[in-house]
Structure formats: C-alpha cells, structure tokens
TIVO-2410 file (N, C-alpha, C; in nm, 3 decimals):
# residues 55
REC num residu      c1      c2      c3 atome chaine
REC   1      X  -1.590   2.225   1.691     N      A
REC   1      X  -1.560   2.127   1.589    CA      A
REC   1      X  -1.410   2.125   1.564     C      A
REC   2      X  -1.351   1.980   1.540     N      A
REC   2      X  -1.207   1.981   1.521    CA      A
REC   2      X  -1.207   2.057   1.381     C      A
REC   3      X  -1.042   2.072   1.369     N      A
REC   3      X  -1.003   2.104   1.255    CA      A
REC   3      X  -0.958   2.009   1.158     C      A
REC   4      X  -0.984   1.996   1.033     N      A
REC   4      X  -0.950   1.875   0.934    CA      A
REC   4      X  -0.771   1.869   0.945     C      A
REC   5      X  -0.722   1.750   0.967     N      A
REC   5      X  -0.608   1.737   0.963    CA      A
REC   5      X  -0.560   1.699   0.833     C      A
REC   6      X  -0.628   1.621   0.778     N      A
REC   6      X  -0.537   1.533   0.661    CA      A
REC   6      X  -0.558   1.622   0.514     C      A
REC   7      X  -0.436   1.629   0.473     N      A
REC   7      X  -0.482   1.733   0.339    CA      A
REC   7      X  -0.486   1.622   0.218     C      A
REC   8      X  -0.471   1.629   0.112     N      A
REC   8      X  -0.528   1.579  -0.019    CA      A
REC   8      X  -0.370   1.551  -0.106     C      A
REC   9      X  -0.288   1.489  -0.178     N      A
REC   9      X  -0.202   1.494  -0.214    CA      A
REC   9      X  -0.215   1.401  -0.379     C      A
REC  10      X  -0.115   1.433  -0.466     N      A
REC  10      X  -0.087   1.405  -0.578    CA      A
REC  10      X   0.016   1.311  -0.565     C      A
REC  11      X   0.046   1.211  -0.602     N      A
REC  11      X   0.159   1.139  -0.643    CA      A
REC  11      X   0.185   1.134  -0.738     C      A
REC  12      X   0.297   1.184  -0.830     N      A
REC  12      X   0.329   1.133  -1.008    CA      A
REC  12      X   0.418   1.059  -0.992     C      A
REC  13      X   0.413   0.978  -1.105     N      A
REC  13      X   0.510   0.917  -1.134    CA      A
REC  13      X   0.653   0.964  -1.204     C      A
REC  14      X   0.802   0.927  -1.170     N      A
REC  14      X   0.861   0.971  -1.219    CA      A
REC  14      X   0.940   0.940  -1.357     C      A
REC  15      X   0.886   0.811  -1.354     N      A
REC  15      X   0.892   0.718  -1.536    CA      A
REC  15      X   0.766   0.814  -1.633     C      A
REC  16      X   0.661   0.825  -1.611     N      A
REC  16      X   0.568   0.824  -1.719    CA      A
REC  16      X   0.477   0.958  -1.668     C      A
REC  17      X   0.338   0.996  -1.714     N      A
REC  17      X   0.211   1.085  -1.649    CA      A
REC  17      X   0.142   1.004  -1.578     C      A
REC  18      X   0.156   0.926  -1.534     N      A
REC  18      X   0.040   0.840  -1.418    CA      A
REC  18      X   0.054   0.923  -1.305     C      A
REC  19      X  -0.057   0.909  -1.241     N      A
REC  19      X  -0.040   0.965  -1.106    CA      A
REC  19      X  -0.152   0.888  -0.998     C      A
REC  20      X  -0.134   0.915  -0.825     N      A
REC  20      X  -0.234   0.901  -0.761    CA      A
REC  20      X  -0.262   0.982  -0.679     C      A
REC  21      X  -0.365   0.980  -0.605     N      A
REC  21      X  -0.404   1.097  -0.571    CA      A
REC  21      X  -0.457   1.012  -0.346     C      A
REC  22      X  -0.369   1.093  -0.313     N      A
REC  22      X  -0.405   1.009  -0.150    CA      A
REC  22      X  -0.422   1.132  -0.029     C      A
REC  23      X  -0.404   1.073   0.092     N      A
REC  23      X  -0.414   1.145   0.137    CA      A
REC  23      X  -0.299   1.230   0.288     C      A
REC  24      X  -0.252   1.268   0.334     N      A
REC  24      X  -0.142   1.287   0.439    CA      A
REC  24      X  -0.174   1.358   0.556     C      A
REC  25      X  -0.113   1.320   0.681     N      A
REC  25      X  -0.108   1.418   0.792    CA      A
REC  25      X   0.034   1.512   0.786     C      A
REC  26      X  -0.033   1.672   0.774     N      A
REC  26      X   0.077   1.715   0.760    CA      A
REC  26      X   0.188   1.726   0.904     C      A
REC  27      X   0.088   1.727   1.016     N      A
REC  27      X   0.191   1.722   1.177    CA      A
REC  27      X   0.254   1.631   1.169     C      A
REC  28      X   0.210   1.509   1.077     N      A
REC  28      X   0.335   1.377   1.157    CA      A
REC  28      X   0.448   1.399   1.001     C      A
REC  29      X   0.417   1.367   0.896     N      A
REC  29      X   0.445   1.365   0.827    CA      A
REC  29      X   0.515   1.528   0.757     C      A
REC  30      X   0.642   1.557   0.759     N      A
REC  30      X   0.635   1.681   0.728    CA      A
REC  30      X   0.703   1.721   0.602     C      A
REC  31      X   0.789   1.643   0.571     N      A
REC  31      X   0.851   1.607   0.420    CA      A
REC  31      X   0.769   1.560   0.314     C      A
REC  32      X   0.822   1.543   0.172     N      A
REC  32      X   0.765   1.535   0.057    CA      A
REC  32      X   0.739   1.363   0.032     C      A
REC  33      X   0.604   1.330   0.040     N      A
REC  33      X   0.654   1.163   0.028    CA      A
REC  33      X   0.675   1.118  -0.086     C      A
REC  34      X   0.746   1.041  -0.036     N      A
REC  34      X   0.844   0.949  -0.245    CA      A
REC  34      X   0.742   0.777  -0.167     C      A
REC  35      X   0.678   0.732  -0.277     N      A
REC  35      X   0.667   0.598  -0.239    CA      A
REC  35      X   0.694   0.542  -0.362     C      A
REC  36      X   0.753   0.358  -0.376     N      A
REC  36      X   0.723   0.301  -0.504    CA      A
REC  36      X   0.566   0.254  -0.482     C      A
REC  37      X   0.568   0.266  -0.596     N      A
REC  37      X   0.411   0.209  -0.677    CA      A
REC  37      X   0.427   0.137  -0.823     C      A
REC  38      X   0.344   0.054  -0.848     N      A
REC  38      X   0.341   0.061  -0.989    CA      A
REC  38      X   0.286   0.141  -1.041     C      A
REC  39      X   0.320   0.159  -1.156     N      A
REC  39      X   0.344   0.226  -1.280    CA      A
REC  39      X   0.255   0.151  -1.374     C      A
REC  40      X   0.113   0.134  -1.405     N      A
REC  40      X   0.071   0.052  -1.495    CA      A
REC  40      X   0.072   0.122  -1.649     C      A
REC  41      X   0.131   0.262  -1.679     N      A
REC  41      X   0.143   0.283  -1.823    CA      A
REC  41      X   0.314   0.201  -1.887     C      A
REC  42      X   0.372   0.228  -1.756     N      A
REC  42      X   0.552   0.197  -1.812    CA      A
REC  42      X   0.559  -0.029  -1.777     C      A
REC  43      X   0.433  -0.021  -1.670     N      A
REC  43      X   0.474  -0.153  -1.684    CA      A
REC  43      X   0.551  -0.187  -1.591     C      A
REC  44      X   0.606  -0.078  -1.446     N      A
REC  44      X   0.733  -0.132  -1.363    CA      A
REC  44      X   0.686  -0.041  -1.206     C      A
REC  45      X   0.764  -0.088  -1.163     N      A
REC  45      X   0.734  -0.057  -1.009    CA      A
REC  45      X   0.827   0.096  -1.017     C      A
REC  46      X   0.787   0.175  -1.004     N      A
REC  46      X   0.824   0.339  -1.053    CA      A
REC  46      X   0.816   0.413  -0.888     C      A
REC  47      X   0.918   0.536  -0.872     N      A
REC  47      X   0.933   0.647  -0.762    CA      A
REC  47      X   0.828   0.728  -0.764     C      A
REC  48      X   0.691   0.754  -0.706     N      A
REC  48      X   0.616   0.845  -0.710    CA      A
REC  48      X   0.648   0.952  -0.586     C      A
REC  49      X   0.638   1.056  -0.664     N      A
REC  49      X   0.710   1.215  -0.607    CA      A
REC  49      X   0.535   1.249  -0.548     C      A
REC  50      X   0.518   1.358  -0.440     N      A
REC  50      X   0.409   1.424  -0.427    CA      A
REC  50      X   0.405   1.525  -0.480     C      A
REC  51      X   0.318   1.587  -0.526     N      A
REC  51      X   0.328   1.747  -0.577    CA      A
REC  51      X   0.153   1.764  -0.543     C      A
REC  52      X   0.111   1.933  -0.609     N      A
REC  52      X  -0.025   1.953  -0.577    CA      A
REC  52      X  -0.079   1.841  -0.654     C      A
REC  53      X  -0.239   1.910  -0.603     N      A
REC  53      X  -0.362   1.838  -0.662    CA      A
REC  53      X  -0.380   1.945  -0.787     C      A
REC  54      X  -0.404   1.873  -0.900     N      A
REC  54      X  -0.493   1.965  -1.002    CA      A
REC  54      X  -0.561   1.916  -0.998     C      A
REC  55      X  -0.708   2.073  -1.058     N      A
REC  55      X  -0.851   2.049  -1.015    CA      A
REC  55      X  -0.928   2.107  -1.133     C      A
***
C-alpha cells in the first residue's frame, strides 16, 4: 500500500481569527504557503499564513 502523501494544513488569516483548513504535498511543495483569500469576518481579501491543525 502507498504511503499518504498529502498532509492536512491550517490557513489563518493575518487581519482577523478566520481560518481554512486544506490540504498540501509536502515533496512538491516545501515552504510555508501564504495565499490571498477572503477574509469574510474583516470584509477584504486578507494574507493567509499556514500553521498547524488544531484538534
């Protein structure tokens, strides 16, 4: 059986506490991903940082 590649990731936001929660390959991908997203508590298209999952 393969091994699971894709791990589980947090996105916060760096305006407000929103967050999302996706998913990454860590072989291709090996840095911290920053994407914009909206922000539907602040209302604006906001920098989401990755950090863990809380559980």
């Amino acid at each position: 059986m393969a091994k699971k590649g894709r791990i589980t990731v947090e996105l916060r936001s760096t305006v407000s506490k929103h967050w999302y929660t996706t998913t990454k390959n860590p072989k291709t991908m090996t840095t911290k991903m920053k994407i914009k997203k909206f922000d539907p508590i602040a209302r604006v298209h906001a920098l989401y940082e990755e950090g863990k999952v809380r559980k």
